[in-house]
N, C-alpha and C positions, 0 to 999 in steps of 0.2 A: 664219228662215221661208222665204227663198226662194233660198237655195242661193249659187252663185257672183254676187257683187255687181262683177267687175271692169268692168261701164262705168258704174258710179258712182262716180266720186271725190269724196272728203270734201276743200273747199278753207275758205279763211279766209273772216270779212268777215259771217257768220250772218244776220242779217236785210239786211243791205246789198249782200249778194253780189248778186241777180237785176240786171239793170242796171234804171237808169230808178228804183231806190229809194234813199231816203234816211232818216235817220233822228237822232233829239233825244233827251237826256234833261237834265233839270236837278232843281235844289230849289226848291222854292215857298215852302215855310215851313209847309208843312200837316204833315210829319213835320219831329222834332226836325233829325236827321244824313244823313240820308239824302236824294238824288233821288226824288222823290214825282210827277213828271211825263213821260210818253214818249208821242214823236210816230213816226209813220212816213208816209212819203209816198212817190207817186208821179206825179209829173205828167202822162203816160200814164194815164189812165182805167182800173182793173182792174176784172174783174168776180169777185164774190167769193161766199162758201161758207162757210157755220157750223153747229156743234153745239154745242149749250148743257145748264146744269144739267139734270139732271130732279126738282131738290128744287121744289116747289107757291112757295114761296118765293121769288121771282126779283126780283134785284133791278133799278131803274131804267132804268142804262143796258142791264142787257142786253134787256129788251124791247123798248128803244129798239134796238138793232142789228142784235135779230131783226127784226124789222120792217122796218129801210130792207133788209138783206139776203133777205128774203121779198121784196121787192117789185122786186131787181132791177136797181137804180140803179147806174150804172158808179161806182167807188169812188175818192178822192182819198186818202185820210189814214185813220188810226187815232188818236184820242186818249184816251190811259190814266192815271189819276190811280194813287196809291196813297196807303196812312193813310188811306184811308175808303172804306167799298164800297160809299156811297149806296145803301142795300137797307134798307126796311123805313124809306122816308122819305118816302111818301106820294105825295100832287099835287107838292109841292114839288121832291119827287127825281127825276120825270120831266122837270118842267121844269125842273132845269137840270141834267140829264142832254142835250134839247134846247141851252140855253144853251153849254152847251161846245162841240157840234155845231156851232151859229151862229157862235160866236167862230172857231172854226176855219176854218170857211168867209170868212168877212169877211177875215181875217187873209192868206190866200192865196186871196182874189176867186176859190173855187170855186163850182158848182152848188151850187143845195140838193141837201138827202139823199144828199151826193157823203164826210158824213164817219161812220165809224163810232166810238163810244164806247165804253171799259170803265171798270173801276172794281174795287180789290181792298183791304182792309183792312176797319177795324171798320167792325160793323153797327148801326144806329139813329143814326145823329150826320149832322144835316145837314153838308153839304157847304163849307165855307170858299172861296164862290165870288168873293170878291176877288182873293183869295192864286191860285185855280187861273188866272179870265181872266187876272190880270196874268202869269201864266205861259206864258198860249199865246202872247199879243205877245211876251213874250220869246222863247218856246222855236224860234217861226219864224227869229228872228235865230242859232238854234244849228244848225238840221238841215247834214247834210254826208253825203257816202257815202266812208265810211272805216271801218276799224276802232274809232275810238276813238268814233265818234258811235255804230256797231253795240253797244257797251260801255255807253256814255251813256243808250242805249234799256232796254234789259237792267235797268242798274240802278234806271232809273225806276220800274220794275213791280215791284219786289222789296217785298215786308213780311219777315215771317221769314225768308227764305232766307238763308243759309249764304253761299253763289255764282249768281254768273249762271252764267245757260242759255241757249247759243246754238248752232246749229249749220246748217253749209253744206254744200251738194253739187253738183256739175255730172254731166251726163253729154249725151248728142247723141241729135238725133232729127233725122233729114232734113238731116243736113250740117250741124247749127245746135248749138253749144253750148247746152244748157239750165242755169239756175242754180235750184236752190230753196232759200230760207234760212231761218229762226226763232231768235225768240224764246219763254224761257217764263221763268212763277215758277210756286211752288208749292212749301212747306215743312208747312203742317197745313191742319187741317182738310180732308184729300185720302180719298175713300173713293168707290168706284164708285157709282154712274154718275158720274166728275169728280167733284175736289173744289175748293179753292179751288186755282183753278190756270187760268191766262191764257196760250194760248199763242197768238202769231201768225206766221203764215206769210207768205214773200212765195214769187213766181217771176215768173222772165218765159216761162213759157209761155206758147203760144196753146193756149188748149183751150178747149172749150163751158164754159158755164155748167152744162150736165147732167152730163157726164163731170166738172165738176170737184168737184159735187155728190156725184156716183155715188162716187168716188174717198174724199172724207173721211168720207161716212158708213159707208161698208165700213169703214174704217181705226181710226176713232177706239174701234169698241166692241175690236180688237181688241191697242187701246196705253193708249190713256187711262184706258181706262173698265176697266183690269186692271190701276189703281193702288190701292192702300189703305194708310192712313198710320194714320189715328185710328179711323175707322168714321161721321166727320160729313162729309157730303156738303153743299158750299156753296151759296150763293145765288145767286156770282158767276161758276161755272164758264164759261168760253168757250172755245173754238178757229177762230179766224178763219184764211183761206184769202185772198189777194189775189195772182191773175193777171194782169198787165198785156199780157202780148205781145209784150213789147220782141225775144224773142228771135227772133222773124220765121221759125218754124217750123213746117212744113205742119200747119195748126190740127186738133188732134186731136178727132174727130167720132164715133166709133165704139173698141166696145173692141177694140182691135186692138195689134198689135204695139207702135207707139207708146204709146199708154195704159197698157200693161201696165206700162214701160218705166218713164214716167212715177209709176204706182201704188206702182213698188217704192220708187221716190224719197224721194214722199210717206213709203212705211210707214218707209221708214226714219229720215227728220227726226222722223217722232211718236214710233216705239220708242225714240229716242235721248233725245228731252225727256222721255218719261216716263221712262224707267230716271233721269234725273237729278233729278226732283221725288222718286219713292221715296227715292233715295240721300240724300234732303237733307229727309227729314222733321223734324220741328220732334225735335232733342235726337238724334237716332239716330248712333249709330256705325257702322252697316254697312246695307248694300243686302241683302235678303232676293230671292231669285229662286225662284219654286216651277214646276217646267215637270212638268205630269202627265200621263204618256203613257199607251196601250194601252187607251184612251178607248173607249165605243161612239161617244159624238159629240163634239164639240166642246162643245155647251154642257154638258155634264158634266164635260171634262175644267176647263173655266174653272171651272163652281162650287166644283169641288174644292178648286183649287190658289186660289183668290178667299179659301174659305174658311179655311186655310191660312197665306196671308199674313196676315189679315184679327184671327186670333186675337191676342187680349192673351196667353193663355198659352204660344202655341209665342214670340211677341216677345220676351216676359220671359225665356224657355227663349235663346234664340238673342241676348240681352245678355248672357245668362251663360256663353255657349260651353257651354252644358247640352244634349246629346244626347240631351233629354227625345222622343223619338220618339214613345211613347203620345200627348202631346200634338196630334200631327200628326193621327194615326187619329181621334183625338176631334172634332176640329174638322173633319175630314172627313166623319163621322160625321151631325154632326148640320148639313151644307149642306144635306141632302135631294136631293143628288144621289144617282143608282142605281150600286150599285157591291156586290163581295164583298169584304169585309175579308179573307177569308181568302186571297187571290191575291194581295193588297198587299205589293209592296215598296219597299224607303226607304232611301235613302243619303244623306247629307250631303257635299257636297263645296266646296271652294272652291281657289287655287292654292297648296296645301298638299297637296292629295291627295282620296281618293275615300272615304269610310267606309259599308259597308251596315251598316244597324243593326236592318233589319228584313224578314222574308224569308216569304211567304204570309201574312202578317199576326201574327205571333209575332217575337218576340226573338229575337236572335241573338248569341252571344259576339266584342265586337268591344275595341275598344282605345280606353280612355277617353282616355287622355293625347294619343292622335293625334286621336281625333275633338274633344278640347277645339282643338288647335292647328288642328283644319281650321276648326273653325266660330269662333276668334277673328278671321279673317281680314275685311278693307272689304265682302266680296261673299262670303255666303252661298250655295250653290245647294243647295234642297230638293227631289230627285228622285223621283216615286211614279210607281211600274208599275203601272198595275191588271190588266196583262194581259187586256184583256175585246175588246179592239180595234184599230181603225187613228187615232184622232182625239187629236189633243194641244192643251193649251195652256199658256203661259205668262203666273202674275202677279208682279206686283213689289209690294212694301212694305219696312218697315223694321224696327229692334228696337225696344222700349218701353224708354229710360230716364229715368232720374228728371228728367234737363234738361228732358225733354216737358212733364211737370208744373207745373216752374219756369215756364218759358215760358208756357205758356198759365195760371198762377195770375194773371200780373199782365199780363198783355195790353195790357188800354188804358191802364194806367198806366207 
């Protein structure tokens, strides 16, 4: 999206990198195998910034983060369970959605309202809040700022995923290295607006609480929310943002050069977590990329390429390296985006090579055996010209296979 990136560099260290942060993960006993707890901290006070589901649906803790995050409270910690999304658990799932809040707070003799909450796994199961408190007195005795503790968080937030999701960046503003780093999960139930999928941010920037507001809501409709895996959007969607300041950098106030600077930062940690939640959809064998150019606006070109990625039958098309192209049109078709079929063109490419398979909206004689080898490849890209204009966009998703199935048939079992 925005051209030459060289004063950003990509460094190690993902959620740990900004200074002043640290971070935990362990197992409680709430999932069988896995780390089912993550902490992140910074002693430094941040002020922070969220986008949440849009499903009516919301669960516990995120009402609880909207809330202290609405109201503005400088920020100490994030505490995230996993194996249960406390959603659709009543009086009970707020309070102790609160009760973890509490515990955290006590645990590192923070302010009130100083901690934020998530929550990601099965829906309706109260919450095993023995196993979680005795996890946060643990997990305080875990945090570090290291790689392997940045690893340790990561894992904690995982249900389905495949791999952690982390990534780092620095670049300079006012003589001052800046760092900005994240966490994420997300494997199903991912479909825009967010799906289940938990990402947090750290940096040490100094910037407003406006600007930094300003910053992730521009950003998120144009990474997160241009993910789709299954077509269920979650209860538990989050993206939290926590600034501390540590990097002691003329406080950016205004959108200006710095901001900008900043902005690209940001898009780039969100474009990078989301390209990895698609790429790791529950059973998928390859990353689907759909970017549609020659737009009249931008929200047509998203609905296009949304709908697109979004179909079951181009997914099943594109597990099968099938260069079912009609597929594409059809699902274009009926986004209810404005567009002429007849100016449409379509090429499938990935690092195999480039294949057009479809030219003003008609067939074209192309080469099955190449276009089967381009689109077997980890990373699909599904290319459509509409030729009507200047505006593009790019989404991401995955292929439909049978493991999807498997997977979410026995879930909570």
């Amino acid at each position: 999206m925005f051209g030459t990136k060289e004063k950003i560099k990509k460094i190690n260290g993902a959620i740990i990198a900004p200074l002043g942060f640290e971070a935990a993960g362990i197992r409680t006993g709430v999932k069988r195998r896995r780390k089912d707890l993550a902490l992140i901290y910074t002693k430094n006070a941040a002020i922070s910034a969220g986008v949440y589901t849009t499903n009516v649906v919301k669960a516990a803790p995120l009402l609880v983060t909207k809330d202290i995050v609405e109201k503005g409270t400088p920020i100490n910690a994030i505490i995230i369970n996993s194996g249960n999304a406390n959603a659709c658990t009543g009086a009970k799932g707020l309070t102790n959605a609160w009760e973890m809040i509490e515990k955290t707070q006590k645990v590192f003799n923070l302010p009130q309202r100083s901690v934020l909450v998530a929550s990601t796994g099965v829906i309706g199961v109260q919450l095993q809040m023995d196993k979680i408190l005795d996890g946060i007195e643990e997990i305080a005795t875990q945090i570090g700022n290291n790689e392997q503790a940045a690893l340790n968080a990561a894992e904690g937030i995982m249900t389905t995923d495949t791999f952690v999701k982390g990534i780092a960046y620095e670049f300079e503003i006012s003589g001052k290295t800046v760092k900005i780093g994240a966490i994420a999960k997300g494997s199903g139930m991912i479909h825009p607006n967010m799906g289940t999928m938990l990402c947090f941010i750290t940096t040490d920037c100094a910037i407003t609480s406006e600007m930094l507001s300003d910053a992730l809501h521009d950003i998120v409709p144009r990474t997160f929310n241009r993910v789709t895996v299954d077509g269920d959007t979650s209860t538990n969607d989050m993206c939290v943002v926590l600034a501390n300041g540590m990097a002691e950098n003329n406080q950016i106030e205004w959108k200006d050069d710095d901001y900008t600077l900043f902005y690209k930062a940001l898009y780039q940690v969100c474009e990078t977590m989301a390209r990895s939640i698609a790429g790791d959809g529950e059973g998928a064998s390859r990353l689907i990329t759909c970017t549609v150019t020659g737009a009249r606006s931008e929200e047509t070109a998203e609905r296009l390429a949304k709908a697109v990625v979004g179909s079951s039958l181009v997914k099943a098309a594109m597990f099968g390296a099938d260069a079912n192209w009609g597929r594409v049109l059809c699902a274009m078709g009926y986004s209810k985006a404005p567009f002429r079929p007849e100016y449409v063109d379509v090429s499938f490419s990935s690092d195999q090579g480039e294949i057009l398979v479809c030219q003003h909206g008609t067939g074209v004689d192309f080469d099955e055996d190449l276009a089967k080898k381009i689109l077997s490849q980890d990373e699909v890209v599904i290319a459509v010209n509409l030729h009507e204009g200047d505006d593009q966009a790019t989404c991401w998703g995955c292929d439909l296979t049978y493991e999807y199935v498997k997977i979410n048939g026995d879930y909570r079992s």
